[in-house]
N, C-alpha and C positions, 0 to 999 in steps of 0.2 A: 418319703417313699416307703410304701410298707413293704415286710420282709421275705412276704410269700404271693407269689404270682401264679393264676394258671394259666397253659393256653391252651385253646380248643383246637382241633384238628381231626381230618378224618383219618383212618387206619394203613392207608393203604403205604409204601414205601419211599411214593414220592411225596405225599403229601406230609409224612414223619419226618422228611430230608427239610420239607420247604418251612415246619415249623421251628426244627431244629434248627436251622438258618437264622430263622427270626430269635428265638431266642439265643443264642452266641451275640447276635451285632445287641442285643437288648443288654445282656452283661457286662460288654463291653463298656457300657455307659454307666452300669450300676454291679459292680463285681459283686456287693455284697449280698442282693438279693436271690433268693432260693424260688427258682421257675423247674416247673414240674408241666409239663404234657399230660392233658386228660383226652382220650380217643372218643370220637363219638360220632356212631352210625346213623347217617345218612339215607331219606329215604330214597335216592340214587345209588345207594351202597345194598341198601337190601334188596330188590327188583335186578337181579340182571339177567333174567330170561325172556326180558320184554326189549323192544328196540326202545332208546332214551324219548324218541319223538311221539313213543303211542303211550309214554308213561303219563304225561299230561303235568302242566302245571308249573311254575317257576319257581327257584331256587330250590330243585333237586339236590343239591349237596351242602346248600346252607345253611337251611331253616333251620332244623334241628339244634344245629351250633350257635346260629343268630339267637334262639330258642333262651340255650345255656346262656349267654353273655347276657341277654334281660333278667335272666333268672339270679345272677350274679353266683353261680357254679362257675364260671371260669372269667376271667379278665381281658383274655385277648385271645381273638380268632383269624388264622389266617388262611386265607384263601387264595385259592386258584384265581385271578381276575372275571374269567374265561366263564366262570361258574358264577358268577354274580349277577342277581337279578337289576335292571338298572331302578329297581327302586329300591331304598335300604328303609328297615326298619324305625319309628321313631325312638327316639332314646338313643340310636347306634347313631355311629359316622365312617367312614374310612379314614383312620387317621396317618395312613400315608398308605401310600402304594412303591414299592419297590422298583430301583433301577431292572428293566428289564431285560430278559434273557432274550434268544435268537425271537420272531414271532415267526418264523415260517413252518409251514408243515414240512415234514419228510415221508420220502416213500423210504419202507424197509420192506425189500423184496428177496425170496428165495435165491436168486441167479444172481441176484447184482446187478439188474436192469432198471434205466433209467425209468422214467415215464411214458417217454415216447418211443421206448424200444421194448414195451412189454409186447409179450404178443397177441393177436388179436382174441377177441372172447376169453382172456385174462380173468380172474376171480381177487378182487381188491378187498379185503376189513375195513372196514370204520363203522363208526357209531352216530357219525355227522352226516344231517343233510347237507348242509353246507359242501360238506368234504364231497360227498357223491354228488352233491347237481354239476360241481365245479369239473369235477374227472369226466362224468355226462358229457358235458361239454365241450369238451376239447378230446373226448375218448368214446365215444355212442357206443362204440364193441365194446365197450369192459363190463364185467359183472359183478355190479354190485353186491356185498353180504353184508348182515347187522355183525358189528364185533362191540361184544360191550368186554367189563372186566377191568382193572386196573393195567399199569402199562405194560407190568411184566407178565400177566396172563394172556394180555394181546399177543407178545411176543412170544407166545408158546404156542397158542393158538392161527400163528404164521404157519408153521409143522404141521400139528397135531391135527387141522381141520381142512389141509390139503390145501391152503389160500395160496396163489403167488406173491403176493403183498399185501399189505397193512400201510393206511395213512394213520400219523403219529404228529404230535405235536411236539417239533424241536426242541423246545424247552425242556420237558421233562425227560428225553431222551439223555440230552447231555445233561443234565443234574444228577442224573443216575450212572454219569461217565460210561455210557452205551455210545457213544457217537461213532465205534468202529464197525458199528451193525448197519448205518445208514447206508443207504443205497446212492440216495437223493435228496439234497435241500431242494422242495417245489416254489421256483421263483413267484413272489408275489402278484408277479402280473399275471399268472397261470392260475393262483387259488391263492384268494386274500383270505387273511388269517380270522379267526373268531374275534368278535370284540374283547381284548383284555388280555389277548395270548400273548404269553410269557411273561406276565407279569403278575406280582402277588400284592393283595391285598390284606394290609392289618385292621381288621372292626376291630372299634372300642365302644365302650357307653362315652359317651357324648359328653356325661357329666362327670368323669372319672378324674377329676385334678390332679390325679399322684400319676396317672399312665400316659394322660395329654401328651402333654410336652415332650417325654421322653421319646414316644412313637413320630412325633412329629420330624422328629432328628431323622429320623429312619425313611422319609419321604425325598424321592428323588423328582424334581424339579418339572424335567421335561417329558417325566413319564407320564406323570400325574396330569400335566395338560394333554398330550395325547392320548392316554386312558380315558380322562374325561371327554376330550372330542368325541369318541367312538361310544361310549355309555350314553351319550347326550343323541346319536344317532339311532343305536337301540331301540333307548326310550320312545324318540317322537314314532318311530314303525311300529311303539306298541309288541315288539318281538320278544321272544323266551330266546335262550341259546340253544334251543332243539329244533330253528328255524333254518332256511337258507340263506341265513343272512350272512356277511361279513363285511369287514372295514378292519381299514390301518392307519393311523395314524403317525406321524413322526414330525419333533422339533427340529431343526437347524438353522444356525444363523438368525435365531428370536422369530424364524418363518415356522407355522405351523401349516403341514397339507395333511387334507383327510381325504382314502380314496373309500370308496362304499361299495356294495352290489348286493342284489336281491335278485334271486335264481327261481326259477320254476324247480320241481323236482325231479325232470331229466335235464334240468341245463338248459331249457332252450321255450323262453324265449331267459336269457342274463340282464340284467340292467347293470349298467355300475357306469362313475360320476367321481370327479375327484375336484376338491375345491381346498383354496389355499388363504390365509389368513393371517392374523398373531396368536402368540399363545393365550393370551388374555383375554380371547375370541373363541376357546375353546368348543364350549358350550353352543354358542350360536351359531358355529361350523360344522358342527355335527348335526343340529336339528336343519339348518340349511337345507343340508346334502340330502337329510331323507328326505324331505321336502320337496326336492326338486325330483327325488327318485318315485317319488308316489306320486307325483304328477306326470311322469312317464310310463305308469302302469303298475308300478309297485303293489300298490293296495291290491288291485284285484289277483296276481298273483299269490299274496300271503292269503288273500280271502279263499282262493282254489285250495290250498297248501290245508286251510284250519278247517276247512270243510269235508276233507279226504277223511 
């Protein structure tokens, strides 16, 4: 093992927490090695006066990083799952993906109000179609606004820009030990999570024999086939994560179920579909699901959605 490692990461508080993570359990395996964080902006980091969905293009907070790690300026990149294009680079791999955190959304609202006891013509943040066809849906009076920003400028901009609530994703809420700010975990069966939420991914080069094996340690079992379920669903729709799309996946008992949905951009018409398998079936559980949702109407929805 050589005696200097770098990892790549964006700037922002959570995402310094989620690398700093990875590097501590990295040490723990190799005390002796000297790992140093290299910051590196993202063209989703530079754009945030534009809403994510009119920025155009996939892995807005990757590339740049995937970039470095071919470039061999840094050794290992970890990422948001959630931010992951479902194609990676040649030369990269995922070489684990982390046990994961809560995946559901949270409302953080002004008063303290649930979802269903906000009041009507309410003004909601987020930065997600997803988030907004899903509220659409189950909420036709609420008013949507773009909130872009990292998580703690969302939560200022709760305040400062008069919102009653902001949708958040639970994970980095509690990793930032904010979990006394939530209003509301949003039940899954209300708004399925993005594909990969709460969960972090470590890129490596593919070819990197000294980093292999050690990252592999750092891979948790049933995440990894759930992650992969929902990447493999992604993929076949063809979708960016600035789409309506979402799915969850979850192992138990060697049973893996993936549930899916693909939203118009008010909510209405939703598709969603949940089909149940092994985890060894990852892959072909996920392409299934979208398969069976684009034959329900899918495609021409995301064709209405990339046409707007």
């Amino acid at each position: 093992m050589r005696k200097q490692i770098f990892i790549g990461t964006r700037g922002s508080e959570l995402a310094l927490w989620q690398a700093n993570w990875i590097k501590s359990l990295f040490q723990e395996i190799h005390p002796d090695v000297n790992i140093e964080l290299r910051i590196i902006k993202t063209k989703g980091d530079k754009i945030l006066d534009v809403p994510l969905a009119k920025v155009g293009g996939k892995g807005l907070f990757v590339k740049e990083i995937e970039t470095a790690l071919l470039e061999k300026t840094i050794d290992i990149a970890v990422h948001s799952m959630k931010d992951m294009p479902a194609e990676i680079p040649d030369g990269l791999c995922l070489g684990a993906i982390t046990q994961r955190e809560n995946p559901q959304d949270v409302l953080i609202s002004r008063n303290g109000y649930v979802l269903s006891d906000l009041p009507k013509q309410s003004t909601i943040g987020t930065s997600s179609l997803r988030r907004s066809s899903q509220l659409l849906h189950h909420r036709p009076d609420l008013n949507i606004v773009s909130l872009r920003g990292n998580l703690n400028t969302r939560l200022k901009k709760l305040k400062t820009e008069n919102l009653d609530a902001i949708v958040l994703a639970a994970a980095g809420v509690l990793r930032l030990g904010l979990q006394d700010q939530i209003s509301e975990y949003i039940d899954i069966g209300t708004m399925l999570p993005a594909v990969g939420q709460g969960a972090l991914g470590v890129e490596i080069r593919s070819d990197d024999t000294d980093i292999v094996p050690t990252i592999q340690q750092l891979n948790d079992h049933k995440t990894y086939a759930a992650v992969s379920a929902e990447r493999a669903f992604l993929h076949q729709l063809d979708g960016g994560c600035q789409v309506p799309i979402g799915a969850f996946a979850s192992v138990d008992n060697q049973a893996l179920c993936i549930q899916g949905m693909v939203a118009s951009l008010d909510g209405n018409p939703i598709l969603k579909q949940t089909l149940n398998g092994q985890p060894e079936q990852a892959v072909q559980l996920g392409q299934s699901l979208a398969s069976q949702l684009l034959d329900q109407g899918a495609k021409e929805i995301l064709d209405t959605i990339y046409k707007s």
